[in-house]
C-alpha positions in Angstrom: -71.0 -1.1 -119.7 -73.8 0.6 -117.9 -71.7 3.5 -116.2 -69.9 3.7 -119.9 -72.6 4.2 -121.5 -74.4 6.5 -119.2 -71.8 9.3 -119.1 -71.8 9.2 -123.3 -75.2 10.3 -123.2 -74.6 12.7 -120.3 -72.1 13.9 -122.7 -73.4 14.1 -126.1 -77.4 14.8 -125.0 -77.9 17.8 -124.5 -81.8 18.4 -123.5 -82.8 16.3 -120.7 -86.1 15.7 -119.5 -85.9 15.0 -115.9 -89.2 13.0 -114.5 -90.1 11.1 -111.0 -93.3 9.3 -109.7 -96.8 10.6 -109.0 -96.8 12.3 -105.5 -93.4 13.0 -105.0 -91.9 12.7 -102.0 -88.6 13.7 -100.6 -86.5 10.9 -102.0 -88.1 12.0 -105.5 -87.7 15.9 -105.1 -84.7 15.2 -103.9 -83.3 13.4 -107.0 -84.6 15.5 -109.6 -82.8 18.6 -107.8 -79.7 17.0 -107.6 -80.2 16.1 -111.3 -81.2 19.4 -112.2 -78.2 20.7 -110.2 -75.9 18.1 -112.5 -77.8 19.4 -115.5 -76.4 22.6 -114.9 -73.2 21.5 -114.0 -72.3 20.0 -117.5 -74.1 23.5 -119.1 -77.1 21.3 -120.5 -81.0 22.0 -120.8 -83.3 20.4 -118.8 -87.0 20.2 -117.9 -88.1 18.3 -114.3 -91.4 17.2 -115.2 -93.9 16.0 -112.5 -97.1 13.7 -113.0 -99.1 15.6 -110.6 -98.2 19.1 -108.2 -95.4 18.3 -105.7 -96.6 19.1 -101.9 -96.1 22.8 -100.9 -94.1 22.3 -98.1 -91.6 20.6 -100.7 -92.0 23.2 -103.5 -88.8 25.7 -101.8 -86.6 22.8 -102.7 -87.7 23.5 -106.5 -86.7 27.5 -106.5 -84.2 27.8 -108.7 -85.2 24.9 -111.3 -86.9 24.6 -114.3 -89.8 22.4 -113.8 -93.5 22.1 -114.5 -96.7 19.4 -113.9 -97.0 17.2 -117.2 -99.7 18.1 -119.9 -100.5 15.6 -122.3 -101.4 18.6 -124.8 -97.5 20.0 -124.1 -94.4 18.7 -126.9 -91.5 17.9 -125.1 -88.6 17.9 -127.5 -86.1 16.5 -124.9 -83.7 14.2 -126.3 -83.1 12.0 -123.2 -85.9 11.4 -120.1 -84.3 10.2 -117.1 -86.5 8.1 -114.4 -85.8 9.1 -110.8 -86.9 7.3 -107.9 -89.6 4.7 -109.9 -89.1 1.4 -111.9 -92.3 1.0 -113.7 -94.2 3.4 -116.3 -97.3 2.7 -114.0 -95.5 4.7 -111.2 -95.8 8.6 -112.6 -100.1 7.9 -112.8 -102.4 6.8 -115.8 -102.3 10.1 -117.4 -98.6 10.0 -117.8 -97.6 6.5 -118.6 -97.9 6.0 -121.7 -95.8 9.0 -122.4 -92.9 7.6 -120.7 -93.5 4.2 -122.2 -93.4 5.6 -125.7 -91.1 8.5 -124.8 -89.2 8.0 -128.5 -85.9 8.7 -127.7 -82.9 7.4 -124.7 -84.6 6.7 -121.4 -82.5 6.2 -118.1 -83.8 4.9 -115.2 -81.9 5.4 -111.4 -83.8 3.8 -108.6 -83.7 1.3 -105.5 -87.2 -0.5 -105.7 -87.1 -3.7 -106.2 -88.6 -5.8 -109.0 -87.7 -3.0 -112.2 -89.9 -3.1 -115.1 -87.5 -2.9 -118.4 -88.5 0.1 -119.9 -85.6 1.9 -119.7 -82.7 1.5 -122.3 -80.2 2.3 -119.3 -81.1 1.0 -116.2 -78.9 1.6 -112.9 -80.9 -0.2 -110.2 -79.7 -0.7 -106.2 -81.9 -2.5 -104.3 -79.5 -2.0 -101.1 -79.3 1.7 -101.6 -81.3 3.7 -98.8 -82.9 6.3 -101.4 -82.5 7.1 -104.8 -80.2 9.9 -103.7 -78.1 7.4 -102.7 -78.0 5.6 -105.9 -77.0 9.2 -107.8 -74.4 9.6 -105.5 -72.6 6.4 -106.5 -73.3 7.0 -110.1 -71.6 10.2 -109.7 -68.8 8.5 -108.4 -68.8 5.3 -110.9 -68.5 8.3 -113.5 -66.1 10.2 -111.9 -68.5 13.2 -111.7 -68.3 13.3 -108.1 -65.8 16.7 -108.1 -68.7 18.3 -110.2 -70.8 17.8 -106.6 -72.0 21.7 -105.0 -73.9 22.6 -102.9 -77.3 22.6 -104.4 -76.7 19.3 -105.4 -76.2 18.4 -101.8 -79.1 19.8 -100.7 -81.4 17.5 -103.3 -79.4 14.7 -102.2 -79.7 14.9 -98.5 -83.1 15.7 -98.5 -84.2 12.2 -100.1 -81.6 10.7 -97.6 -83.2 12.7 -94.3 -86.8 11.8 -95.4 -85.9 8.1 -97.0 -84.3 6.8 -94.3 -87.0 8.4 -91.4 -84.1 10.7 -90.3 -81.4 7.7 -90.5 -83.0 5.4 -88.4 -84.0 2.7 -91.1 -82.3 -0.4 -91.2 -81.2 0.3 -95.4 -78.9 3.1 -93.8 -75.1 1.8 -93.9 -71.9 3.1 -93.7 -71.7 4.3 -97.1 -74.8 5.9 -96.0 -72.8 8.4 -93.8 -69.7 8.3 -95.9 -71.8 9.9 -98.5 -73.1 12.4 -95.5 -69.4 13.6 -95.2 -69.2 14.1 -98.7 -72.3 16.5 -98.8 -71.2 18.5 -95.5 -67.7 19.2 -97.2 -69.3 21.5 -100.0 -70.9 23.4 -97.2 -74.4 22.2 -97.1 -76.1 23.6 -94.0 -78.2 20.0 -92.8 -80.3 21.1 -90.3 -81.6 24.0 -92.6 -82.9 21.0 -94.6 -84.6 18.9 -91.5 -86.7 22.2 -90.6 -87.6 22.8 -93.6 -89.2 19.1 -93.9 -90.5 18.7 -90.4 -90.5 22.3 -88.7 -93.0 23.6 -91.3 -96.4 22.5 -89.7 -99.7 25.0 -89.5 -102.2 24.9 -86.9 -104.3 22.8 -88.4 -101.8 19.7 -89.6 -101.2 20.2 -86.0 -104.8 19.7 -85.2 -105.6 16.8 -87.9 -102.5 14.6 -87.1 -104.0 15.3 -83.3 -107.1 14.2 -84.2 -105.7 11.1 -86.5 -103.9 9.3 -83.5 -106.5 10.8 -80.8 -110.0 9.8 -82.5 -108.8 7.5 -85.6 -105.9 4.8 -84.1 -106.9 1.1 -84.2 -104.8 -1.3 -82.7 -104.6 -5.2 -82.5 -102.1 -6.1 -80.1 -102.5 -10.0 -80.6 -101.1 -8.7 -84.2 -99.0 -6.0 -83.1 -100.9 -4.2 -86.0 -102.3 -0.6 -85.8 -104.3 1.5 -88.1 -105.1 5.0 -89.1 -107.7 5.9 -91.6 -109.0 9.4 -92.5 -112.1 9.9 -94.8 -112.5 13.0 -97.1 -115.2 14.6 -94.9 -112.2 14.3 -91.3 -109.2 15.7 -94.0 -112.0 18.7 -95.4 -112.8 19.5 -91.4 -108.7 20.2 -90.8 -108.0 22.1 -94.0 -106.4 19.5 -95.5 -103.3 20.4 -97.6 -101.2 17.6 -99.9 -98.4 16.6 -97.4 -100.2 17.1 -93.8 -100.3 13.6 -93.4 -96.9 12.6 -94.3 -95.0 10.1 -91.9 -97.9 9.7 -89.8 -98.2 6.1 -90.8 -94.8 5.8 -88.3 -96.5 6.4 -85.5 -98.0 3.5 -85.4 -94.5 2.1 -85.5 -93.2 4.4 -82.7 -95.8 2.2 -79.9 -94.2 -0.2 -78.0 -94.6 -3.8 -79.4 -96.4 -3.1 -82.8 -94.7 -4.0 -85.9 -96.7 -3.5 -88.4 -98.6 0.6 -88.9 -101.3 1.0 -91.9 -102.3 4.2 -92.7 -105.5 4.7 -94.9 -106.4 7.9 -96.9 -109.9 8.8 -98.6 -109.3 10.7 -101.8 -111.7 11.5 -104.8 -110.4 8.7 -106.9 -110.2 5.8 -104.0 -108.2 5.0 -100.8 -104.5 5.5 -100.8 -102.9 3.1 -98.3 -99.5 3.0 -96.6 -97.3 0.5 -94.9 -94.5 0.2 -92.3 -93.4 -2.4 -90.7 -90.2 -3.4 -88.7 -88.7 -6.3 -87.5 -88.9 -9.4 -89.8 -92.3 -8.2 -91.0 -92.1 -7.5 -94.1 -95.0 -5.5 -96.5 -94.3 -5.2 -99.9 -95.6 -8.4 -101.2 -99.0 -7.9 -99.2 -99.4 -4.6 -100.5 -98.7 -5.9 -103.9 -101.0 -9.1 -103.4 -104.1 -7.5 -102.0 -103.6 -3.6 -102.7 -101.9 -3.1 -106.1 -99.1 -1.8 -104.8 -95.4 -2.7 -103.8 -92.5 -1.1 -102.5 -89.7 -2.1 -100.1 -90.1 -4.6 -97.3 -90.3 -2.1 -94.8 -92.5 0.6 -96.7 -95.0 0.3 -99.3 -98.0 1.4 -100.9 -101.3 0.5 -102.1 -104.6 1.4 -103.4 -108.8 0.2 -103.6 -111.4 1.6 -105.4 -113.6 1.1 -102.6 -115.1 3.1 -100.6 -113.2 3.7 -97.1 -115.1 1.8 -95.1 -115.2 -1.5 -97.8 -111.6 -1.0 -97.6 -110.8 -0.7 -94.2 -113.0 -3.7 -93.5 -111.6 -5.6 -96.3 -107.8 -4.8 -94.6 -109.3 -5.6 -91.7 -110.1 -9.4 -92.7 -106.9 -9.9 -94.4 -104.5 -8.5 -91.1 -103.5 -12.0 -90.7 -102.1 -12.2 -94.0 -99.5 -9.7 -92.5 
């Protein structure tokens, strides 16, 4: 009855507030595009609303949409919110939160995280799906929406699969995974624009920091097949640091030969953001969710201390058994 009663409020709702989690990556840029781009399909108003300012080098993506950083001062009259790419009020920051938990009206949620919090009166969650992208693709098509797909919708939806799946090499890809590729190339999507415009939009110096990062800052255990990479404010304000410069750098841990397990740590005004890959049968979700407040999938997750960088790093450091 899920699908049912999601297209009845696609139908008869006709302002949509369109919202992902704080920090959006691809996967979430992605999805609200392609939302945005279904929005427009079926002649409705929308808003994307974001907790915090998207990363510039994923702002082109946006040209073309309606869309804005939340204020807590700002009315939204939307009749509908939709939640894209998180499962838990918690996820779009403390500032915004309780706006989606109270939000008084429909909310849908479409994501592949595991463990969904039931705040949503819809909820359409796939686990097994590579990216939330995914997960509106086969919505589309469990609604029969799919002949509505262009080619702005593509684009949203293969950019959270390019950047969700690390450029289809994750194990979550599947068939339907490239079926779904297929589909998106047939309304004339131009791919590769996409992957350039992700990964072939460095300055000199992300260049220089991510140099720096695996030169100066890479920590390795190989009797854990663990590695780590932490940067402190002072090392991100010496490279210019701009939001998105260290993006995917926690892979390259990953990319050694014989570790399993990367950890990248970040120094920010508020605390330490930290980051987890893994491969293999090493899994980090629940250790990031144990010891670091965080969660995610198996493979990738995320986490955060209050602590200073070096309490944290030493506190990861005592605890890298536990992974």
């Amino acid at each position: 009855m899920t699908y049912t009663n999601l297209l009845a409020q696609l139908k008869s709702q006709d302002n949509w507030l369109i919202t992902t989690h704080k920090g959006p990556d691809g996967d979430a840029i992605g999805s609200v595009v392609a939302w945005g781009a279904l929005a427009q399909q079926l002649g409705k108003k929308y808003l994307i609303v974001f907790p915090d300012q998207p990363a510039a080098y994923l702002c082109p993506f946006l040209n073309g949409y309606n869309w804005e950083v939340f204020s807590p001062e700002k009315h939204y009259p939307q009749n509908i919110l939709f939640a894209l790419d998180y499962n838990a009020p918690g996820r779009v920051g403390e500032h915004m939160s309780a706006f989606v938990a109270d939000f008084p009206a429909t909310k849908v949620m479409l994501d592949h995280h595991p463990d969904p919090a039931a705040f949503c009166e819809l909820m359409i969650s796939d686990t097994a799906a590579c990216s939330t992208t995914e997960v509106i693709f086969k919505t589309l098509e469990k609604l029969d929406l799919v002949h509505l797909l262009n080619e702005p919708m593509a684009k949203g939806l293969y950019l959270g699969l390019v950047t969700d799946t690390g450029s289809f090499r994750f194990p979550s890809v599947s068939a339907y995974t490239h079926q779904m590729v297929v589909a998106l190339l047939q309304t004339g999507l131009q791919h590769f624009l996409i992957h350039e415009a992700v990964y072939d939009v460095n300055s000199v110096t992300r260049l220089q920091l991510r140099g720096y990062a695996i030169a100066e800052k890479l920590e390795l255990f190989a009797d854990k097949r663990i590695g780590l990479i932490s940067l402190s404010k002072e090392e991100l304000k010496r490279f210019a640091y701009q939001k998105g410069d260290t993006e995917g750098l926690v892979n390259v841990v990953l990319s050694i030969e014989g570790y399993e397990v990367g950890v990248f740590l970040l120094e920010t005004d508020e605390g330490v953001k930290l980051s987890f890959r893994s491969k293999g049968g090493r899994y980090v979700n629940a250790f990031a969710q144990k010891y670091f407040a965080g969660g995610g999938h198996q493979y990738a997750a995320g986490g955060f201390s209050s602590g200073t960088l070096t309490e944290v790093l030493q506190e990861l450091k005592n605890l890298l058994d536990q992974l």
